[in-house]
Z-matrix of the N, CA and C atoms (Angstrom, degrees):
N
C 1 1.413
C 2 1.501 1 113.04
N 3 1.315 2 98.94 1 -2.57
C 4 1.945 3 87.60 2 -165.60
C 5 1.531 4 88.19 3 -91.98
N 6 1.217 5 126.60 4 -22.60
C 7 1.486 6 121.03 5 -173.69
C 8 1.274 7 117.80 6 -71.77
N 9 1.152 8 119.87 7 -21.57
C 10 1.623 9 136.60 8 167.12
C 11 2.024 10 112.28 9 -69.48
N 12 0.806 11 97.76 10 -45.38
C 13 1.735 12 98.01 11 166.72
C 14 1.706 13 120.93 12 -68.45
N 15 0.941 14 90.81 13 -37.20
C 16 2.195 15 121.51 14 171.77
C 17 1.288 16 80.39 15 -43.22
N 18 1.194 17 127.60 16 -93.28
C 19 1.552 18 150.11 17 -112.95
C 20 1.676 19 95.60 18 -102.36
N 21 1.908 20 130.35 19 -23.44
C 22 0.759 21 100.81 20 132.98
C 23 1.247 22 144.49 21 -104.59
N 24 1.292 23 136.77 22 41.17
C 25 1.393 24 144.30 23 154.64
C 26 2.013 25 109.81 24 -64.13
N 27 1.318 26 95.42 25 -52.60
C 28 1.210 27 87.49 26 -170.46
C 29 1.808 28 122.27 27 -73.03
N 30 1.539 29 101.25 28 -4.64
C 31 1.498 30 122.75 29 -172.21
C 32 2.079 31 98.05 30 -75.76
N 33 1.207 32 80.33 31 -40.29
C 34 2.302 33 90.20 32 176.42
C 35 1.195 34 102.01 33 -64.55
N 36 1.617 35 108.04 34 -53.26
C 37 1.580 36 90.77 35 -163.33
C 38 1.633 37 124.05 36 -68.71
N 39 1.353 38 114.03 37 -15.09
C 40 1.225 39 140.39 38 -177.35
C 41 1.570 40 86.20 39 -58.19
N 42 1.412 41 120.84 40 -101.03
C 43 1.472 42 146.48 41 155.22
C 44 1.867 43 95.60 42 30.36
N 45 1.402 44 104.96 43 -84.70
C 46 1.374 45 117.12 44 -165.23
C 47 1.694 46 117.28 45 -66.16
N 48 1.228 47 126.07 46 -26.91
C 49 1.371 48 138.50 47 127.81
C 50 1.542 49 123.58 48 -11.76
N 51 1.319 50 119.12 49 -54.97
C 52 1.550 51 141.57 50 -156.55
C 53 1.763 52 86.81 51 -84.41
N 54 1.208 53 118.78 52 -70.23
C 55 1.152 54 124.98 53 -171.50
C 56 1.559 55 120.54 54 -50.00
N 57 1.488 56 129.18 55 -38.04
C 58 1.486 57 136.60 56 140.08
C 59 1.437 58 130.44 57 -53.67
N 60 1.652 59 99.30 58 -23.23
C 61 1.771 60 92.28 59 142.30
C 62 1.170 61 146.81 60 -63.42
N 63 0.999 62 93.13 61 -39.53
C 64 1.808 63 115.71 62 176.69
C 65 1.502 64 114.64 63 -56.30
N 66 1.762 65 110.23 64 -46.84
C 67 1.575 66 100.94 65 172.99
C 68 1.432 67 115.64 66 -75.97
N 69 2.103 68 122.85 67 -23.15
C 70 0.614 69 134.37 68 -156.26
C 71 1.710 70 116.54 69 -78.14
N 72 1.740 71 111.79 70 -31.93
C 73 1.530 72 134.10 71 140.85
C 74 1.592 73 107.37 72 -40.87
N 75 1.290 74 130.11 73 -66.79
C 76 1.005 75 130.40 74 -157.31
C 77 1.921 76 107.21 75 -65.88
N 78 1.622 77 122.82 76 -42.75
C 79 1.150 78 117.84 77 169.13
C 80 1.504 79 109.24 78 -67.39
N 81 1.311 80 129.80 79 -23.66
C 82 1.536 81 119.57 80 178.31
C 83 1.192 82 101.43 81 -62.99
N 84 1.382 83 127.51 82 -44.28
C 85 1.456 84 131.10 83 -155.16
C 86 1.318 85 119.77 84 -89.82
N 87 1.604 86 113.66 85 1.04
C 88 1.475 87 121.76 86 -174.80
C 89 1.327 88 109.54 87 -150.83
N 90 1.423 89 102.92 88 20.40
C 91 1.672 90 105.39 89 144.81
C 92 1.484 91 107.10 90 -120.09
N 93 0.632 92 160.61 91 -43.40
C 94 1.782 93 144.51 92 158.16
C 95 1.460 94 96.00 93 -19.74
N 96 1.550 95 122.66 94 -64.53
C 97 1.175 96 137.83 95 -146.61
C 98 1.817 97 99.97 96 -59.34
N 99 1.451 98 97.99 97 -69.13
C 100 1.762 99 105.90 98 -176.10
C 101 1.081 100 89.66 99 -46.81
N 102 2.367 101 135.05 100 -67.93
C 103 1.555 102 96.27 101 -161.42
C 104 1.485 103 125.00 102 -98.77
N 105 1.290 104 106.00 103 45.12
C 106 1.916 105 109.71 104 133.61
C 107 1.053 106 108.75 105 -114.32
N 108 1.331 107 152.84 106 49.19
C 109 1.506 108 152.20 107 124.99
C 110 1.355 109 91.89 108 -57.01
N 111 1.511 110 101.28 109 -73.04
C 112 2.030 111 131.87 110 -152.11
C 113 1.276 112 92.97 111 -68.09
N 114 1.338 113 123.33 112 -28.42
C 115 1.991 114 87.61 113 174.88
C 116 1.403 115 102.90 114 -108.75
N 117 1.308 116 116.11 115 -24.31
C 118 2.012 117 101.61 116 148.32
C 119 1.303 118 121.05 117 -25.17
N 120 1.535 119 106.67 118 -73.22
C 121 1.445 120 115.01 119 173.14
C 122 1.700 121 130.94 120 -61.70
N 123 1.111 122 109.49 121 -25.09
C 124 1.519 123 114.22 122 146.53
C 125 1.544 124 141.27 123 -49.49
N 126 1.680 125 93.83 124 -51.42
C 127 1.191 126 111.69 125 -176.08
C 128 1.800 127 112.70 126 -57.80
N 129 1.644 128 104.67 127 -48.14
C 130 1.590 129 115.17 128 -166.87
C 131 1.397 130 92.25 129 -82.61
N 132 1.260 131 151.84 130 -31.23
C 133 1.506 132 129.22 131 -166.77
C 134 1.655 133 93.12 132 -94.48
N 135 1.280 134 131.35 133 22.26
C 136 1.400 135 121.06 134 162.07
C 137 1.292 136 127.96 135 62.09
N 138 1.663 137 99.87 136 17.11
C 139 1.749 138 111.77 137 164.33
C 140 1.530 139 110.05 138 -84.41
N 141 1.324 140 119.40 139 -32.97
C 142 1.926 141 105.97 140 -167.43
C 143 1.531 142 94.74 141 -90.13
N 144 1.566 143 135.55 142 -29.30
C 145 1.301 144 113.88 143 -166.46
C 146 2.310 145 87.99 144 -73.22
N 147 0.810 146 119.83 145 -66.24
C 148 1.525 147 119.73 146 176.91
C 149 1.668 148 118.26 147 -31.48
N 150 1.579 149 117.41 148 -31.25
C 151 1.496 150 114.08 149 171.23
C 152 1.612 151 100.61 150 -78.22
N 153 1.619 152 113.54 151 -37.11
C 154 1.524 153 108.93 152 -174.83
C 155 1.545 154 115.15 153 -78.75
N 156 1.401 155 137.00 154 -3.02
C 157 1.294 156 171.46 155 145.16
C 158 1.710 157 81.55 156 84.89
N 159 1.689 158 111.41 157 61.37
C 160 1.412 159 113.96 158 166.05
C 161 1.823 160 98.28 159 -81.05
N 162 1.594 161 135.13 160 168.28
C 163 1.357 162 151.61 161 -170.93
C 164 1.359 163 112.21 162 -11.73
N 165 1.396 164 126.00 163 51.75
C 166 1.708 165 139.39 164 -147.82
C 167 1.887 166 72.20 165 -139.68
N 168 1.530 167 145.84 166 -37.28
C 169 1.125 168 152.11 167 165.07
C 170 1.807 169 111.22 168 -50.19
N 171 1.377 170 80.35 169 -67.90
C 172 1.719 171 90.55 170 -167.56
C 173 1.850 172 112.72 171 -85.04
N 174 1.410 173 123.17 172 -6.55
C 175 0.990 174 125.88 173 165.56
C 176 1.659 175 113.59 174 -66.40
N 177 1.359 176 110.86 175 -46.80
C 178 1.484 177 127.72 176 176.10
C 179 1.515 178 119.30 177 -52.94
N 180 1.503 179 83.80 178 -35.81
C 181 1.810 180 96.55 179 -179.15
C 182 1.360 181 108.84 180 -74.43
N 183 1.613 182 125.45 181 -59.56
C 184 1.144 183 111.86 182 165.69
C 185 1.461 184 134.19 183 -69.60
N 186 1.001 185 124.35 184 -31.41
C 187 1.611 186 101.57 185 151.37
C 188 1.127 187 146.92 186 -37.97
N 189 1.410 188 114.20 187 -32.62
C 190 1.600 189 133.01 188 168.87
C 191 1.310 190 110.22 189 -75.40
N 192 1.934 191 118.76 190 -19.81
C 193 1.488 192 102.14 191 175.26
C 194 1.084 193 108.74 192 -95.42
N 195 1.543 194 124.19 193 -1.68
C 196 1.519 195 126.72 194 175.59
C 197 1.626 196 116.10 195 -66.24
N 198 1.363 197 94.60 196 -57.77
C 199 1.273 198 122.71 197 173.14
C 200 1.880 199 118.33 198 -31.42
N 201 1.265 200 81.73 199 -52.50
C 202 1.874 201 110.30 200 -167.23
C 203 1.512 202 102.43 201 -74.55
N 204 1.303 203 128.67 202 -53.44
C 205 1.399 204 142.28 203 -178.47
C 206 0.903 205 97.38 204 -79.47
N 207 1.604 206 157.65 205 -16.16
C 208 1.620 207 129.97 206 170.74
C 209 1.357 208 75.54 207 -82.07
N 210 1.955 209 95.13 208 145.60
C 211 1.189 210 116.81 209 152.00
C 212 1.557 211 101.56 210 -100.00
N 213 1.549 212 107.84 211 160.08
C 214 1.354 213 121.04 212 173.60
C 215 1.130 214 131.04 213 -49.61
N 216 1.530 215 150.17 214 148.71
C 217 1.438 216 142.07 215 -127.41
C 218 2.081 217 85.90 216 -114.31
N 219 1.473 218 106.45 217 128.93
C 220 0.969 219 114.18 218 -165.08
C 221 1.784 220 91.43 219 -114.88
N 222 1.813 221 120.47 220 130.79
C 223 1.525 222 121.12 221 -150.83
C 224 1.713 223 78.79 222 -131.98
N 225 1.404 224 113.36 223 137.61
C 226 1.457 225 144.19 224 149.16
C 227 1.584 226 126.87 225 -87.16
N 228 1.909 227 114.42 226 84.59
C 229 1.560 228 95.34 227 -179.92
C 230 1.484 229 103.13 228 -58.97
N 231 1.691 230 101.53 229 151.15
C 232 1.702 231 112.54 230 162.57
C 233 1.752 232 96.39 231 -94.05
N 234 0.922 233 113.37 232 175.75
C 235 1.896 234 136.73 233 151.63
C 236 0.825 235 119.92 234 -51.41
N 237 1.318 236 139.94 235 134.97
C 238 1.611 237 126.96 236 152.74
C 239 1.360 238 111.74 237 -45.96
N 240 1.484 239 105.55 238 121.35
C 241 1.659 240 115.31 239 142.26
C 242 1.474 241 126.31 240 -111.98
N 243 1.571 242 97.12 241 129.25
C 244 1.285 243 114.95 242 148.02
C 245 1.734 244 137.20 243 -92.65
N 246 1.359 245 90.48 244 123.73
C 247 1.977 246 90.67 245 -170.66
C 248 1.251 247 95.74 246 -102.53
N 249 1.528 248 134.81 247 171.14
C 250 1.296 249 132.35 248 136.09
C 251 1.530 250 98.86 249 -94.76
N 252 1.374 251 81.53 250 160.71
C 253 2.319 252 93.03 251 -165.11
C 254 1.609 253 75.56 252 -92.47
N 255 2.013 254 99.96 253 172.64
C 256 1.277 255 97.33 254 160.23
C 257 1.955 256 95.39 255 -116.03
N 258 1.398 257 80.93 256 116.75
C 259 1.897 258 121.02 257 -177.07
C 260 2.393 259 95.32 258 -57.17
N 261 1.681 260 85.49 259 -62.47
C 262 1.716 261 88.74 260 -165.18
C 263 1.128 262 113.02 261 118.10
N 264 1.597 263 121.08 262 -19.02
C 265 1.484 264 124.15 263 -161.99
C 266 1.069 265 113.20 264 -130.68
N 267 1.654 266 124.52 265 -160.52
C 268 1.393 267 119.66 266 -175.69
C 269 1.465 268 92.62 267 -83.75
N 270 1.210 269 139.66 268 -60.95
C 271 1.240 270 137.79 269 165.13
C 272 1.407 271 156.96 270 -14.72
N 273 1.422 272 123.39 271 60.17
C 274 1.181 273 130.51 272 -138.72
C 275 1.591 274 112.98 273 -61.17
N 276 1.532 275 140.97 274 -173.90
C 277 1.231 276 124.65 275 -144.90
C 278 1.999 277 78.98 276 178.54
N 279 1.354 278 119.84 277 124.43
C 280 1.367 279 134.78 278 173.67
C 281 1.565 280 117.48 279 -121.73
N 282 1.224 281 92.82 280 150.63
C 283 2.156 282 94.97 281 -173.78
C 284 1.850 283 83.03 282 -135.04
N 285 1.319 284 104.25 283 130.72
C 286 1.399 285 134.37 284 -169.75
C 287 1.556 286 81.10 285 -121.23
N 288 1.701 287 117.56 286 117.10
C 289 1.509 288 118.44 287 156.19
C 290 1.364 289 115.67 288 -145.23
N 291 1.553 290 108.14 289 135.59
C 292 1.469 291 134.05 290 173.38
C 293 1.475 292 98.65 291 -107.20
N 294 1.746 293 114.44 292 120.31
C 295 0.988 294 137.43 293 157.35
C 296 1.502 295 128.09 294 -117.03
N 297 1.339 296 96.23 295 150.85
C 298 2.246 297 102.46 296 149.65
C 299 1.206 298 97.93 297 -145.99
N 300 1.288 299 94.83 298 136.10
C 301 1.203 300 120.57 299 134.21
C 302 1.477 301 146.06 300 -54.16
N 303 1.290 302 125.31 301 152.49
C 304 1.449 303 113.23 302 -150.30
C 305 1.626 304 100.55 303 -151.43
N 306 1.277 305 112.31 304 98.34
C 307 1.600 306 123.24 305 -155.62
C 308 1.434 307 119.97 306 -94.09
N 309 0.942 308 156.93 307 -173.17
C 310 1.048 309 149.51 308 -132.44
C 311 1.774 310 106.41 309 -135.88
N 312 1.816 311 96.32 310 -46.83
C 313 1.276 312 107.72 311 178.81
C 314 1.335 313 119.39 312 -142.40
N 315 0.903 314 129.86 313 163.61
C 316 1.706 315 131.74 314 -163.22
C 317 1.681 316 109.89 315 -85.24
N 318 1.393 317 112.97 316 -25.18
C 319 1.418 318 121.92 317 158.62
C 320 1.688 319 128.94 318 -78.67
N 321 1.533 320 111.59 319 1.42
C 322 1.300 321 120.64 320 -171.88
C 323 1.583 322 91.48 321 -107.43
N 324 1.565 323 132.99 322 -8.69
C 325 1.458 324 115.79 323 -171.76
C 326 2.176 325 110.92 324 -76.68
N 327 1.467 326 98.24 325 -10.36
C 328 1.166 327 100.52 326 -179.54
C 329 1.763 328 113.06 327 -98.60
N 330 1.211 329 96.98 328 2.91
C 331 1.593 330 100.65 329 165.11
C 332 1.527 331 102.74 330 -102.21
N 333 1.458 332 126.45 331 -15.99
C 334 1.260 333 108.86 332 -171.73
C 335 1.510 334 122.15 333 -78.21
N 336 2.055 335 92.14 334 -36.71
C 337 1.466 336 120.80 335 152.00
C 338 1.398 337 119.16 336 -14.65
N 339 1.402 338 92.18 337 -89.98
C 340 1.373 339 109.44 338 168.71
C 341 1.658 340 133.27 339 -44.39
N 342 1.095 341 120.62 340 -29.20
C 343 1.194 342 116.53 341 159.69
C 344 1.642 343 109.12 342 -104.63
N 345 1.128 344 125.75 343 74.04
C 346 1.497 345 120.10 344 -173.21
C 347 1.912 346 96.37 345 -109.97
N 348 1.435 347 112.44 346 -21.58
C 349 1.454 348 103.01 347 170.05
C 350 1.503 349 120.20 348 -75.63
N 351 1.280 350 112.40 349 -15.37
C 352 1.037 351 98.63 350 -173.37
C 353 1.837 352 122.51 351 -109.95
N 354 1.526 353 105.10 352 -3.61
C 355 1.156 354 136.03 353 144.56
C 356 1.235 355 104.96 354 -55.23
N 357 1.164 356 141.87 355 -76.32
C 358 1.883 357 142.30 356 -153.79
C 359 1.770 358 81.11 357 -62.01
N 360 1.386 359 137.36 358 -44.89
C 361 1.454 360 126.76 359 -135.82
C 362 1.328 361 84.94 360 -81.12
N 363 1.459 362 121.71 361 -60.02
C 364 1.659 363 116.23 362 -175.19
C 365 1.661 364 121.31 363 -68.06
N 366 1.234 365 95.46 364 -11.83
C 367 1.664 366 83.44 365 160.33
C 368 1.472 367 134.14 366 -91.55
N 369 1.324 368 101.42 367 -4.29
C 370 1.457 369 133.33 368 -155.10
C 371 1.740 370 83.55 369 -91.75
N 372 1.541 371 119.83 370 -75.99
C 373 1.187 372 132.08 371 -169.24
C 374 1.565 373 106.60 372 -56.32
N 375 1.383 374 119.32 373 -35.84
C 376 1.578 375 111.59 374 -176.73
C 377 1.341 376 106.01 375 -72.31
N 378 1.626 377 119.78 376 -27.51
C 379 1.643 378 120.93 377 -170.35
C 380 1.317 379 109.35 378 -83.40
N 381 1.359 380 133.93 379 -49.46
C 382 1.311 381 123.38 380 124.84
C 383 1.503 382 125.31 381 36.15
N 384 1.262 383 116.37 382 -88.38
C 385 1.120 384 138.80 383 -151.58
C 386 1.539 385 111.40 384 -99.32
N 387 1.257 386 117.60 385 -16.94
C 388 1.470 387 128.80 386 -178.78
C 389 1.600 388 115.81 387 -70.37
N 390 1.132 389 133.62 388 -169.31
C 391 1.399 390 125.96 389 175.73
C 392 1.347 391 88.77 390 -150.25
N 393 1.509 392 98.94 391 146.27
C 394 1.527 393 112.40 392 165.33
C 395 1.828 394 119.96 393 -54.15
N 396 0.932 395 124.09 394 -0.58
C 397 0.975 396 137.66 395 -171.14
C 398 2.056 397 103.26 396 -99.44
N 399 0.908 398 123.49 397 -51.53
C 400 1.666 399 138.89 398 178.74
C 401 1.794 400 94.80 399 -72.35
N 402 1.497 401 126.55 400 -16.16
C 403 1.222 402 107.43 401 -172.24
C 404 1.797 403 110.63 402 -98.31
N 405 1.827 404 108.84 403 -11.74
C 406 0.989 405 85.08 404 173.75
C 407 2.158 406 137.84 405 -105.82
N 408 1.158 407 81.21 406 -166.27
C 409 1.644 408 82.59 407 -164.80
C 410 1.783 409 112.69 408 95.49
N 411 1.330 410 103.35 409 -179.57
C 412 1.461 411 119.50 410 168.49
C 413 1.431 412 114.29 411 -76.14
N 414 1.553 413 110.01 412 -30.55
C 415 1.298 414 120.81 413 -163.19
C 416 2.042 415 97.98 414 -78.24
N 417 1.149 416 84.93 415 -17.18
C 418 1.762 417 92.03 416 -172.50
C 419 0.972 418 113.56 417 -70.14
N 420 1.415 419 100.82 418 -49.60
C 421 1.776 420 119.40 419 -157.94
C 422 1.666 421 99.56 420 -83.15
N 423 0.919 422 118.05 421 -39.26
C 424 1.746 423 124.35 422 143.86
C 425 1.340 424 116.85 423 -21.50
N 426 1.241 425 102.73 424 -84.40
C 427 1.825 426 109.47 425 -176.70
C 428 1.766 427 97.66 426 -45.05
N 429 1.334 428 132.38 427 -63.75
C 430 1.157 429 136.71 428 -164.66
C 431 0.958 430 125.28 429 -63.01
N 432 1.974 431 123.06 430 -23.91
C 433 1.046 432 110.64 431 143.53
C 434 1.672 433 137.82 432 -81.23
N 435 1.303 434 117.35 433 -8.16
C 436 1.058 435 104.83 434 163.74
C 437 1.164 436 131.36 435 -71.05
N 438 1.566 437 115.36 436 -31.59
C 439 1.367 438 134.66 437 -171.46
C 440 1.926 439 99.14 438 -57.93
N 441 1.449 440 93.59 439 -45.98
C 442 1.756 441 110.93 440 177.92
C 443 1.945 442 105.65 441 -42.36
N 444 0.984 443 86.60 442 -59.00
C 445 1.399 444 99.50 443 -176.39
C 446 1.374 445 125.06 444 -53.95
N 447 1.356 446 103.87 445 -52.78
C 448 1.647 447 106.09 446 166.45
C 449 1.317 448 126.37 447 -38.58
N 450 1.824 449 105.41 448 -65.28
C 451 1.259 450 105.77 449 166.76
C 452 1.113 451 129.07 450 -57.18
N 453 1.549 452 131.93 451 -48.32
C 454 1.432 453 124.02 452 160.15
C 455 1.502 454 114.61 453 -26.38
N 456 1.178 455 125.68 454 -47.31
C 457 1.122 456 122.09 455 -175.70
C 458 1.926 457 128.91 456 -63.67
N 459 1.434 458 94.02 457 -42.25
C 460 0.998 459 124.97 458 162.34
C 461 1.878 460 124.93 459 -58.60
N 462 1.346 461 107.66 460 -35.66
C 463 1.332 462 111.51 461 -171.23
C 464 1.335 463 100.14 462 -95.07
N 465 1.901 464 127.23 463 -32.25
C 466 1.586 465 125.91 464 -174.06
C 467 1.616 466 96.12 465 -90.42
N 468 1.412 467 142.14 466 32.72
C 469 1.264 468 129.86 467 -157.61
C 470 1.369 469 124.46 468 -23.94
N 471 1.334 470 136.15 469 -45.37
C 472 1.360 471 136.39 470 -155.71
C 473 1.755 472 99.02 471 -92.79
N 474 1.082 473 106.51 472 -60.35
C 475 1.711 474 115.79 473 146.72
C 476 1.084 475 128.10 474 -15.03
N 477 1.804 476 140.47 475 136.89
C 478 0.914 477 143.76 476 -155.09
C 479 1.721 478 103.69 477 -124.35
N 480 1.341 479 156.22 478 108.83
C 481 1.400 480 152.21 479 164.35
C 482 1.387 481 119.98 480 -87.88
N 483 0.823 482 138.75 481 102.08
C 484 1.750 483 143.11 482 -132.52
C 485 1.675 484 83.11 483 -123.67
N 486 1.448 485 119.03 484 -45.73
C 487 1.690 486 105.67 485 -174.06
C 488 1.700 487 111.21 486 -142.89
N 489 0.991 488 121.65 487 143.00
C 490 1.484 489 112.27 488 155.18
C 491 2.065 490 118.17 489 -113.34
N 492 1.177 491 83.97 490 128.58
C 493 1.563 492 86.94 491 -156.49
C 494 1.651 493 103.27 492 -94.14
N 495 1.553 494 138.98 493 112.22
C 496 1.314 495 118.14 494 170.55
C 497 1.509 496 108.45 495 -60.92
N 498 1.376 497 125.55 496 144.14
C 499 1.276 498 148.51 497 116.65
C 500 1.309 499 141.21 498 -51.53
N 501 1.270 500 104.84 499 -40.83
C 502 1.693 501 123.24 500 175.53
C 503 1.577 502 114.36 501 -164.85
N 504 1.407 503 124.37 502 124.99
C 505 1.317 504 118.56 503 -174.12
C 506 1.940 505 91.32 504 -136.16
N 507 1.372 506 96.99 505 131.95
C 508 1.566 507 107.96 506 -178.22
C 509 1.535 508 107.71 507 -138.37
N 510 1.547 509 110.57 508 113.98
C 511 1.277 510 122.33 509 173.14
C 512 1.440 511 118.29 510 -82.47
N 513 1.171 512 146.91 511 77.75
C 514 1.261 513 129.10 512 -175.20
C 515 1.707 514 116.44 513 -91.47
């Protein structure tokens, strides 16, 4: 009989063992876990590649050749134009505009020159045709400058128009 008490002593101690596994799984399994959250979360807000001085080198580098190779933004005043809008009514409706242009390269301002009649004509004819109604808002003056732009582009062909900038815009 004493061998029967033996055999279970060692059956308890077994027992209480099992149960410190259980939390002991659970810390294996949720510390790996938290630190790949933390260097997940390291990694994307761009603190561990910068402590590991991973492309924090070559980012610097190219920025500085970006920087270096734009040349400075070279601007074309236009003339004042005045369009009359088309209103629809008896009531006539005027667009007063101060522009520049904003070129690409410092050798394209003498092509823009040079075609400056035929720039005023297509802006003239597109303004024309607009209604006081399409000019307002941000969303307007948006559309109108891009529209600006196209044709600029179109009318200086070899020439590059990168922006048209208002100066003065008057709806009367």
């Amino acid at each position: 009989m004493s061998s029967a008490p033996a055999a279970a002593a060692p059956e308890g101690a077994e027992a209480s063992p099992k149960k410190k596994s259980g939390k002991g799984k659970l810390i294996l399994l949720a510390v790996p876990l938290l630190l790949a959250g933390l260097l997940a979360g390291l990694w994307f807000t761009g603190i561990l590649p910068g402590l590991l001085g991973l492309g924090e080198h070559e980012a610097g580098h190219a920025g500085a050749e970006t920087v270096k190779a734009a040349p400075p933004p070279v601007f074309v005043d236009l003339p004042e134009i005045v369009a009359n809008l088309n209103s629809g009514s008896n009531r006539q409706s005027y667009l007063k505009l101060q522009a520049r242009l904003e070129v690409a390269k410092p050798e394209d301002v003498e092509r823009i020159k040079a075609a400056m009649p035929r720039l005023q004509d297509m802006f003239q004819t597109y303004l024309r045709e607009m209604r006081p109604e399409e000019l307002r808002g941000s969303a307007g003056t948006y559309r109108l400058r891009e529209e600006l732009i196209v044709r600029a582009n179109l009318a200086a062909a070899p020439a590059r128009v990168t922006d048209v900038l208002f100066t003065q815009m008057l709806i009367q």
